[in-house]
N, C-alpha and C positions, 0 to 999 in steps of 0.2 A: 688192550683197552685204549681207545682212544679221548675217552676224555679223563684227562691226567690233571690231578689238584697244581701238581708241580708247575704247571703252564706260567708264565709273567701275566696274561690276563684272567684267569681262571679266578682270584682272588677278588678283583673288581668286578668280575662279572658276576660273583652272587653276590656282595654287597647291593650291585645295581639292580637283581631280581630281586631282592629284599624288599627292598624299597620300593619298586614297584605293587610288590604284592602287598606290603602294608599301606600305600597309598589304596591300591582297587578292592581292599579289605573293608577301607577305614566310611566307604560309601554304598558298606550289603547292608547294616541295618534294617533301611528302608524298607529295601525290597524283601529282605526277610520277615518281615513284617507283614507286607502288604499281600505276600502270599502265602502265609502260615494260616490257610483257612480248611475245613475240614472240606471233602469232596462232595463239590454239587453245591458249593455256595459259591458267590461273587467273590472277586478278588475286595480285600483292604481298601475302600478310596477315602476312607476318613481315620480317623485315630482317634481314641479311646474317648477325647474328648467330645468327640462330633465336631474337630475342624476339618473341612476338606484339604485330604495330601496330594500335593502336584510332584509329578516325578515320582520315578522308583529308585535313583539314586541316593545317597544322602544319610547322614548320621540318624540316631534313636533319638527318641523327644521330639517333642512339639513345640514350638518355637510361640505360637498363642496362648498356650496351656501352662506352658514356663511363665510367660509374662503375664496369664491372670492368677497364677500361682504368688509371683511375687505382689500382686497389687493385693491380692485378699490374706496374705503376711502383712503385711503393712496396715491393713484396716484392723486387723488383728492386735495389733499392736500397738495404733492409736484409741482402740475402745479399749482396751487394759489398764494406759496410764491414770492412777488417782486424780480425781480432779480437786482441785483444792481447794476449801471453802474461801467465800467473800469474807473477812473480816471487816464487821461495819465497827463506825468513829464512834466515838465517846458519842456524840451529841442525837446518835439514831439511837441509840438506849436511853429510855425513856428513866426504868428506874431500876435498883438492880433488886429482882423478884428475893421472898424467902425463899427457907429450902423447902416448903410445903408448898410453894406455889410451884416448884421444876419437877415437872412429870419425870419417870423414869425413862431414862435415853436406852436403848438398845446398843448391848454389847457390839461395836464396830472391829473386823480383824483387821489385824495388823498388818495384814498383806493380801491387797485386793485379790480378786478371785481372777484368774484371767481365762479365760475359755478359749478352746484350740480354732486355730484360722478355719475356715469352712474347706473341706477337703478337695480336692480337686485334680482331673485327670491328667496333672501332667508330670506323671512318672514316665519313667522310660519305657517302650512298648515292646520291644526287641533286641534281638543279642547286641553284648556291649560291643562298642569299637573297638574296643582294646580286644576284645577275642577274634573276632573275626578278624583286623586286621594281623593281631599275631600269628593267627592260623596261617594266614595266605601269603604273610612275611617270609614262613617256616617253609612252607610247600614250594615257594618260588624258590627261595634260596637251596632246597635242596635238590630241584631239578635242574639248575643251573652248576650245581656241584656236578651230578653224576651225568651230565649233556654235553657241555664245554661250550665250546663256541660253534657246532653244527646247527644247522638252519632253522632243524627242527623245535629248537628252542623256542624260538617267539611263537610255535603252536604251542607247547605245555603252558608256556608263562602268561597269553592269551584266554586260553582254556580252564587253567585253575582256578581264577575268582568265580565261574559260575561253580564249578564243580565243589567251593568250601560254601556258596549259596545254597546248595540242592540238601549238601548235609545239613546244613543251619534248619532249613525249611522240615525234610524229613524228621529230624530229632524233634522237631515243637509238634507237628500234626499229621505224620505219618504218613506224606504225600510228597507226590513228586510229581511238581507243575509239567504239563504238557509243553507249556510254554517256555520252559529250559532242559527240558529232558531231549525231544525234537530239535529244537535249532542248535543243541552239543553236540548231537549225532551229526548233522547235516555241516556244520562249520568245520570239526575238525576233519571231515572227507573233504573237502574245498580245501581246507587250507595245509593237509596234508598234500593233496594233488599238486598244490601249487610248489611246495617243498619239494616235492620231487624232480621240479625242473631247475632245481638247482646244484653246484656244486656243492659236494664234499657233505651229504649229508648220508646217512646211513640205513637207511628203512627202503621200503616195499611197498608203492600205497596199492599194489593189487591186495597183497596181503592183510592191508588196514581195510580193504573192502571187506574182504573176505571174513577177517576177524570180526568185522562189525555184523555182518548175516548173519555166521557160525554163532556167535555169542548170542545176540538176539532173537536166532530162531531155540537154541536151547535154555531161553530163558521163556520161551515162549511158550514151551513144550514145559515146563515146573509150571509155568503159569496155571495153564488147563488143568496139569493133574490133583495141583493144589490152591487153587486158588486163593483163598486165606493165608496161605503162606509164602507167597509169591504174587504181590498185585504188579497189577501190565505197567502200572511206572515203572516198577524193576526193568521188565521188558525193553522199554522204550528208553532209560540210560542206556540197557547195555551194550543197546547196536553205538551208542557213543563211544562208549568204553572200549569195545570191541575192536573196533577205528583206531585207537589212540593203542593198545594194546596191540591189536596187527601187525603196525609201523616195522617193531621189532621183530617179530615170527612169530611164529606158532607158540615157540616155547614161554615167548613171554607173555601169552593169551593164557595159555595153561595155568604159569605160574600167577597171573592174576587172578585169574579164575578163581583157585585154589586157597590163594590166602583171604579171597573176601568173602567163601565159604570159612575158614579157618577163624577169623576175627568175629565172625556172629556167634560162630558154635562158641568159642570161648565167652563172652560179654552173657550169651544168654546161659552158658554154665554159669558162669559168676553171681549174677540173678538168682538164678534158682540154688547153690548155695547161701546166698542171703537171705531168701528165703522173703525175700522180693517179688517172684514172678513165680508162676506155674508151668506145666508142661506147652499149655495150651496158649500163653502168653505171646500177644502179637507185639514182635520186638519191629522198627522199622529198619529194613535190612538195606536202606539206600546209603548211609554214610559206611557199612563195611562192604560194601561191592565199590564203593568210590578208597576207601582205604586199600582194599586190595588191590584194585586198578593202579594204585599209587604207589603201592611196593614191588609192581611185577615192574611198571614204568621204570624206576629206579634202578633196579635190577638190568634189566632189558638196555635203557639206554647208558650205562654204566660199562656192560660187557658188548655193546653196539663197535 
């Protein structure tokens, strides 16, 4: 086993992928956001309130939405306080009436009525930071535990932030953007290739090709037989995954394979014990092909 906890740097190096991942965590919000839209509709360019959002980077909330949130609290709050009568002087009362001349006053309460601020869209629209960036904290620091200091690293630690994005994405609308499903596949073959021509790393990038075909032509081949149970987003990660799985062999394509088949079957047994879902229930299968992909990696670059 080449990457050994025991090393003098091993201990700073996932500290340091830590950080990094709760740093490129703490800025999916946004995009998770902007592209949590059902298939065949435009991406997110506004937020709930109708401000327009620049960037796909960037925390949850609306930064206009917050501020007319706090201005319509405050109007809220100035129309509430009791306002307190003028008390006129002795000499503006003419005479003091009998009790037959003082109409009956109407019962006043003792604690004005105060009515809630006018509601307003600026709630949070997307997964909190603290999840996603703890997600991506966890995943970097554990690839950096079971990698060590091989080259290949700055591709997992690189590649992880989309891949805890595509899960955010999937789990809210059942989709996996072309727009990161494709440029995961195409980066981690680039930037595996480029690993390759370095020292002391341990992978195969004919093998990460090769993974990435095999994998996505047999997902391609579920695709057609079942479509409903298999849509071509799956397809089009898996030539990603596939790549990133290759690195290490065959076996650790297998083993990913296996367990991201493994964590659906179980989640959608769970479901139907709960009595949650039915047979027929479309569960989105892109965060356990990316969790499996994440424990064959683990495995894989562990005994690499």
């Amino acid at each position: 086993m080449s990457a050994a906890w025991g090393d003098s740097g091993t201990p700073a190096l996932v500290v340091a992928a830590a950080l990094w991942g709760a740093l490129a965590g703490a800025v999916l919000p946004r995009a998770a956001y902007r592209f949590a839209v059902p298939p065949g509709r435009p991406w997110h360019d506004h937020c709930p309130g109708g401000h327009p959002l620049r960037g796909w980077l960037g925390t949850r909330g609306c930064g206009r939405c917050a501020g007319e949130k706090g201005r319509a609290g405050e109007k809220g709050r100035a129309q509430a306080r009791p306002s307190v009568p003028h008390a006129p002087d002795a000499s503006e009362v003419p005479h003091a009436p009998d009790a037959s001349e003082v109409p009956h006053a109407p019962e006043v309460p003792d604690t004005p009525e105060v009515s809630d601020a006018p509601s307003t869209p600026g709630l949070p629209y997307a997964p909190s930071v603290l999840l996603l960036a703890g997600a991506t904290a966890l995943t970097c620091a554990a690839l950096a535990a079971a990698t060590g200091t091989r080259p290949e690293l700055a591709v997992w630690l690189l590649l992880a932030p989309a891949g805890v994005l595509l899960a955010a994405v999937d789990l809210r609308v059942r989709r996996l953007p072309d727009p990161l499903t494709l440029p995961l596949a195409a980066a981690a073959l680039a930037l595996l290739g480029l690993t390759a021509l370095l020292p002391e790393h341990t992978g195969h990038w004919l093998t990460a090709l090769y993974g990435a075909l095999a994998l996505g032509g047999g997902y391609f081949v579920l695709h057609l037989l079942n479509p409903s149970g298999m849509g071509f987003g799956d397809v089009k990660l898996a030539l990603g995954l596939g790549a990133v799985l290759g690195w290490y062999g065959w076996p650790t394509v297998l083993l990913g394979t296996f367990a991201g088949f493994l964590f659906g079957a179980l989640y959608g047994g769970a479901l139907l014990l709960a009595r949650r879902a039915g047979r027929k229930t479309a569960i989105p299968f892109g965060p356990f092909l990316l969790a499996g992909a994440f424990a064959g990696l683990l495995v894989g670059a562990f005994t690499a």
